[in-house]
N, C-alpha and C positions, 0 to 999 in steps of 0.2 A: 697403041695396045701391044703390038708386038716389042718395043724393045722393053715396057717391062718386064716381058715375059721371058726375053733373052735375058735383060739382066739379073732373075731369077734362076736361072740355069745353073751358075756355079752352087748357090744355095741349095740348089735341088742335090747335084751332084754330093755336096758332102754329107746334107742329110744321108742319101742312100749307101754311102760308103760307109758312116756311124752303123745304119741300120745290117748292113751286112756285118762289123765286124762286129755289133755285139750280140747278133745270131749266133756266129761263127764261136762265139766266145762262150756263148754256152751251150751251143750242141756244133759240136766239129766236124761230125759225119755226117750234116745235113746237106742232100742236094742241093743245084742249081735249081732244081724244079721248085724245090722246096722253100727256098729262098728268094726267087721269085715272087711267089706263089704270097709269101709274110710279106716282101718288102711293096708289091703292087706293081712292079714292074715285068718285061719281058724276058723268057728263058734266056735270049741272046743278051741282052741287056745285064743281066746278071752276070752272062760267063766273062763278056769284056771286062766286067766290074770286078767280079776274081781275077783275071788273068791280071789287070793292071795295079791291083793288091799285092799279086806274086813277085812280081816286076818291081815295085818299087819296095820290096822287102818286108811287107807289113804281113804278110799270111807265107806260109810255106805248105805244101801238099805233100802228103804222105798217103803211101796206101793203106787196107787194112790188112797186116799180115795171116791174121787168122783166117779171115774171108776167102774162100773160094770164088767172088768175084773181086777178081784184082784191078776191076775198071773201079770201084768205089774207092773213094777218096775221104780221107780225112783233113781237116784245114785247120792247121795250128796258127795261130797267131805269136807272132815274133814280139822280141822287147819292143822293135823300132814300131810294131802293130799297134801294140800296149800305149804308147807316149801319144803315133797317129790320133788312138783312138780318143785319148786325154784331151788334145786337143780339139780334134770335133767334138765331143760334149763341151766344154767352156764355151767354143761357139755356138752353139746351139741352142745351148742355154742363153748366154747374151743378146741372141739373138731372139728368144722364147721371150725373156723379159720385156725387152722392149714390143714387142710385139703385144703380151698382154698389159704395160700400160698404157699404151696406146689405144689397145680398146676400152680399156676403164678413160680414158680421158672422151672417146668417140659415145662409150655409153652414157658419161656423165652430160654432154652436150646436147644427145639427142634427148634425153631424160627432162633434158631444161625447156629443149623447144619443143615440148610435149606439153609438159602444165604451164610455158606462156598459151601455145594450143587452144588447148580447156578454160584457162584465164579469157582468154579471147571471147571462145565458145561463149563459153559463160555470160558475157558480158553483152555477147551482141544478141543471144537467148532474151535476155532481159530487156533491153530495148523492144525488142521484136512486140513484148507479151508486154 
């Protein structure tokens, strides 16, 4: 059980990187709390997730000049964020896909050994009576 769930970890990781830049994408001034708070993860969990967005050039921080708190931050997303972010969706997607034929193929299966089931049922009802 645990190393599938290790080897869902990188999955998890892009998922939440997607889900932070296209917050980010549409409200820029949105906290860490805030983001958090949408993505289901921890405040800390989120700042490393910005900070390491910063880092590899996909988000830039800016303050807000007008603002009288100049601890508030604005988070722009960069071209190289733009292309990041292109890429995890096509993943995600590929990965969505597969995922929902697979349960159409898993629904289609159990569906079938339900009315053998009842066929059964049915059948052994009739003996019985």
């Amino acid at each position: 059980m645990y190393n599938l769930l290790a080897s869902n970890r990188p999955k998890q990781q892009e998922d939440i990187k997607l889900r932070v830049l296209r917050l980010l994408e549409d409200n820029p001034n949105m906290s860490t709390r805030q983001i958090a708070k949408l993505v289901g993860i921890s405040n800390g969990s989120t700042y490393y997730c910005i900070k390491a967005l910063i880092k590899k050039g996909f988000i830039k921080i800016g303050n807000f000049s007008a603002s009288n708190n100049k601890r508030k931050y604005i988070y722009i997303i960069t071209p190289a964020g733009i292309y990041e972010k292109t890429l995890l969706t096509a993943n995600f997607l590929k990965r969505k896909v597969v995922e929902y034929n697979n349960l159409k193929n898993e629904i289609k299966q159990l569906e079938e050994e339900l009315n053998k089931s009842k066929k059964e049922e049915n059948s052994f009802s009739k003996q019985i009576y």
